[in-house]
C-alpha positions as CSV (number, residue, x, y, z in Angstrom):
1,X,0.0,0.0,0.0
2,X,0.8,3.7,-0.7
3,X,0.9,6.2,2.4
4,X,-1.5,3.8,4.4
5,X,-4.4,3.3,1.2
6,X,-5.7,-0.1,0.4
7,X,-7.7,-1.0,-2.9
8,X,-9.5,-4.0,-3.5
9,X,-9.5,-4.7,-7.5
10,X,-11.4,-7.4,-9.1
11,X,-11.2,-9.1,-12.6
12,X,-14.1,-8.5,-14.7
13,X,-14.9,-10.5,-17.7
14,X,-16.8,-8.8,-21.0
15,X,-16.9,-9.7,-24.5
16,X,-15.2,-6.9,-26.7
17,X,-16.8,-6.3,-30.1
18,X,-14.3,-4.6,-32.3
19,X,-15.5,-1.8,-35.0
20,X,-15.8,-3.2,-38.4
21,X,-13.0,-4.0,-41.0
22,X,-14.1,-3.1,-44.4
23,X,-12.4,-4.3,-47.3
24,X,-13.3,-3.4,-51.4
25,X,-12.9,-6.3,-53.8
26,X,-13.1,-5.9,-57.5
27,X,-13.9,-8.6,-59.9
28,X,-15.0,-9.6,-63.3
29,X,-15.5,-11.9,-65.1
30,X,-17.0,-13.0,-68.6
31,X,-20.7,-14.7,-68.9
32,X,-21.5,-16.7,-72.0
33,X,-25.5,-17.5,-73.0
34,X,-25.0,-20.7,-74.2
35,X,-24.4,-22.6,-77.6
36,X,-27.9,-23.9,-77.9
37,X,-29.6,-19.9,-76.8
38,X,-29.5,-17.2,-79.3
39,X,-27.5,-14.5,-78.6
40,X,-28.7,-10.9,-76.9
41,X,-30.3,-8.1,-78.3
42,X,-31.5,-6.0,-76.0
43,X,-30.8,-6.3,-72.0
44,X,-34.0,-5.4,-69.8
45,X,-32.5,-5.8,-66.5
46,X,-29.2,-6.7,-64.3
47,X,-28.8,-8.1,-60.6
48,X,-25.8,-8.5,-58.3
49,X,-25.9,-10.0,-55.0
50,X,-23.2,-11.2,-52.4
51,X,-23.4,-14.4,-50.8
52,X,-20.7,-15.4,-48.0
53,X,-20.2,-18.8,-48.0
54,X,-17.3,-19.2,-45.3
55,X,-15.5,-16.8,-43.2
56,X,-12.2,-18.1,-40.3
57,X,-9.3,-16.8,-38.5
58,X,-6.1,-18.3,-39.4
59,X,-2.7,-17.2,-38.4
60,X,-4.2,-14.1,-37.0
61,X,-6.0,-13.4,-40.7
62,X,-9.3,-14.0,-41.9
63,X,-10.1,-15.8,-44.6
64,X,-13.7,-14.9,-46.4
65,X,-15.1,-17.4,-49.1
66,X,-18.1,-15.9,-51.0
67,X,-20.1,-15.8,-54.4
68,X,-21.3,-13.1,-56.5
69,X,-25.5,-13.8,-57.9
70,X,-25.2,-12.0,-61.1
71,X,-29.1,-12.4,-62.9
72,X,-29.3,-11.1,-66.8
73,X,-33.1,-10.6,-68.3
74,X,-32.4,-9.9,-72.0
75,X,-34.3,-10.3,-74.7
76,X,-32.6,-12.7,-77.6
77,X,-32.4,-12.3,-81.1
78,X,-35.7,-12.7,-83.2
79,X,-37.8,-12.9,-80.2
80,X,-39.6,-11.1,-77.7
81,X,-39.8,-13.5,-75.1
82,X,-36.9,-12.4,-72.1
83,X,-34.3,-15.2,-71.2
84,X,-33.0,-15.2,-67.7
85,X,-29.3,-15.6,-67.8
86,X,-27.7,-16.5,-63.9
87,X,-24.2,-16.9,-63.2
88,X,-22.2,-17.6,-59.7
89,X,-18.8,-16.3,-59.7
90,X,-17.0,-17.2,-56.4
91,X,-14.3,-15.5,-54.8
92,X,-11.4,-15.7,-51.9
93,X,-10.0,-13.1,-49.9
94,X,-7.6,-13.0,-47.2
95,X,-7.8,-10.0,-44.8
96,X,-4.9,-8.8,-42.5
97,X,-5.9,-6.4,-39.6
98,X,-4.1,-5.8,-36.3
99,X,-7.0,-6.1,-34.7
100,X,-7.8,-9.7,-35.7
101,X,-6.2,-12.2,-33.3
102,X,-6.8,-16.1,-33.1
103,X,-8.7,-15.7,-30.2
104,X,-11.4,-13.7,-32.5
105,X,-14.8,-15.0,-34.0
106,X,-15.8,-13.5,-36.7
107,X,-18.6,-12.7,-39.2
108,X,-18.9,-10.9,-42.4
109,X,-21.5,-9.5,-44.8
110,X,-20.8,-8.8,-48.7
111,X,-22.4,-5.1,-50.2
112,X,-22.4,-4.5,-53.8
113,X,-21.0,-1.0,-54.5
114,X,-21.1,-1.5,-58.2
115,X,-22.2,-3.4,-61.0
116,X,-21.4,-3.1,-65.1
117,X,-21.9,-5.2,-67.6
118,X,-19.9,-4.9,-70.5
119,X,-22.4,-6.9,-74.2
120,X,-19.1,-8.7,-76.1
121,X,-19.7,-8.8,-79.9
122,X,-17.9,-11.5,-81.8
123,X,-16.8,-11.2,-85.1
124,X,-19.9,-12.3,-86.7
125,X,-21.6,-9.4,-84.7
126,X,-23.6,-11.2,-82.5
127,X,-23.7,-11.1,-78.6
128,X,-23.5,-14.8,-77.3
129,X,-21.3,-13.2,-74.1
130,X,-21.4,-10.3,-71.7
131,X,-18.6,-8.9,-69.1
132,X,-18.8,-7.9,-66.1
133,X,-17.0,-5.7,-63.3
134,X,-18.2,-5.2,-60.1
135,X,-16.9,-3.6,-56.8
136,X,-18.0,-5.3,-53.9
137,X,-17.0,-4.3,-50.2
138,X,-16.7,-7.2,-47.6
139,X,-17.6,-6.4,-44.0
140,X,-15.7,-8.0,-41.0
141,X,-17.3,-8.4,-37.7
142,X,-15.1,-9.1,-34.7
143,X,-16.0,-10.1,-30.9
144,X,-13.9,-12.4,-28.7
145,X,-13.1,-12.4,-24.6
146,X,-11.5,-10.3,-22.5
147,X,-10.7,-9.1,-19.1
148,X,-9.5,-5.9,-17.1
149,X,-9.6,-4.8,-13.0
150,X,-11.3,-2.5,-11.6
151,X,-11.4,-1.3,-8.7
152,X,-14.1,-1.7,-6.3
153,X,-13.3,-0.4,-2.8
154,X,-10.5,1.7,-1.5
155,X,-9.4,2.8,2.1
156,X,-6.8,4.5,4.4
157,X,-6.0,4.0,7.9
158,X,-4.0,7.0,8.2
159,X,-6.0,9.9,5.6
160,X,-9.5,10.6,5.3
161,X,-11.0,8.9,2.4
162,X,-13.6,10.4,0.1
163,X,-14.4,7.6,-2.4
164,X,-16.6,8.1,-4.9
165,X,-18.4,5.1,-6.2
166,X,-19.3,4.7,-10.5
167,X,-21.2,2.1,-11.8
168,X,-20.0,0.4,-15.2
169,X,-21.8,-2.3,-17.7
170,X,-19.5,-5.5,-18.6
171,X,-21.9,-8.3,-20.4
172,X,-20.2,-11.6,-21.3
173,X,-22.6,-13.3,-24.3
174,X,-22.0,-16.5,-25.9
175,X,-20.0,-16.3,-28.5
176,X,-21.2,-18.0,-31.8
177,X,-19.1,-20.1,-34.0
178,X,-18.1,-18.6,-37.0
179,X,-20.0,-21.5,-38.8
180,X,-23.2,-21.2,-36.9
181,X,-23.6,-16.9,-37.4
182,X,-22.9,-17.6,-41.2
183,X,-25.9,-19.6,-41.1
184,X,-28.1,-17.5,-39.3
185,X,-27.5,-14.7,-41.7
186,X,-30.3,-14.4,-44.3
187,X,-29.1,-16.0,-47.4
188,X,-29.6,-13.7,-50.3
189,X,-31.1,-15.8,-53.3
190,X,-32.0,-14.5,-56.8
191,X,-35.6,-14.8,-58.1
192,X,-36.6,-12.4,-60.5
193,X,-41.0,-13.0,-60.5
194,X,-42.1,-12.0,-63.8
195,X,-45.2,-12.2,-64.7
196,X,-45.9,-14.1,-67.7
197,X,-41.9,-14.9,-68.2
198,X,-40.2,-18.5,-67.8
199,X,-36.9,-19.2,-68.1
200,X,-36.0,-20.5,-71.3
């Protein structure tokens, strides 16, 4: 003790939930109708979606495992009846944060920031084949256990004490796995209702 004053700490135990790590992926990739469709004339309508499939901490890095719903409605060649064109394109990323230990569980949602589609005409100027590029942003959540002391009494036997008392909040919840929150998210699936249209 200093100068006669006595403190009685005590370990608390909380669950810390770090601030989000964002990260912006770009990818692209070429989608082909088909040998047996006719090729596009005329696209009505485009749809991008993130799904994430997997997400882990290894080596103090998480690793997020994902798909990109891309959904064409065009209209082909000599016909006015729309085609629904669907592609997956998956993707891996590795993400590399201070603030990502082994001890973490983690979580992560996919936005779409952008979405192009680039109609490739061959040399025989049709359109059997479309590009895309898209920007997608990948959003890390972090929690994991931790503790710190506080102190929660304090004395002297020598000086007169005047010891002001604060309460504080620490909540310890059950951590899910990583495999468990992926599947509680809401699983984002493409289905375009069109009245009237079937996919050919």
């Amino acid at each position: 003790p200093d100068n006669n004053i006595f403190i009685k700490p005590c370990e608390v135990s909380f669950t810390e939930q770090c601030l989000p790590i964002t990260k912006s992926v770009f990818l692209e990739d070429e989608i082909s109708v088909g040998t047996n469709k006719q090729s596009i004339s005329k696209i009505l309508r485009s749809n991008a979606e993130v799904k994430i499939n997997e997400c882990k901490v290894i080596s103090n890095k998480v690793v997020v495992k994902g798909e990109l719903l891309v959904a064409i409605l065009y209209c082909p060649v000599q016909s006015m009846r729309p085609v629904l064109l669907e592609h997956v394109h998956g993707f891996s990323q590795i993400i590399d944060s201070d603030k990502i230990s082994d001890s973490c569980v983690c979580s992560a949602s996919g936005t779409v920031v952008s979405f192009e589609l680039h109609p490739k005409t061959s040399l025989d100027g049709e359109v059997k084949s479309v590009n895309f590029e898209s920007k997608v942003n990948i959003d890390l959540y972090l929690e994991k256990d931790t503790e710190c002391k506080v102190l929660t009494d304090a004395f002297s036997g020598t000086c007169k004490s005047d010891i002001e008392f604060s309460s504080i909040e620490a909540v310890k919840v059950k951590i899910l796995s990583a495999k468990k929150a992926l599947s509680l998210q809401t699983e984002v699936l493409l289905r375009y209702m069109i009245c009237g249209v079937k996919q050919q």
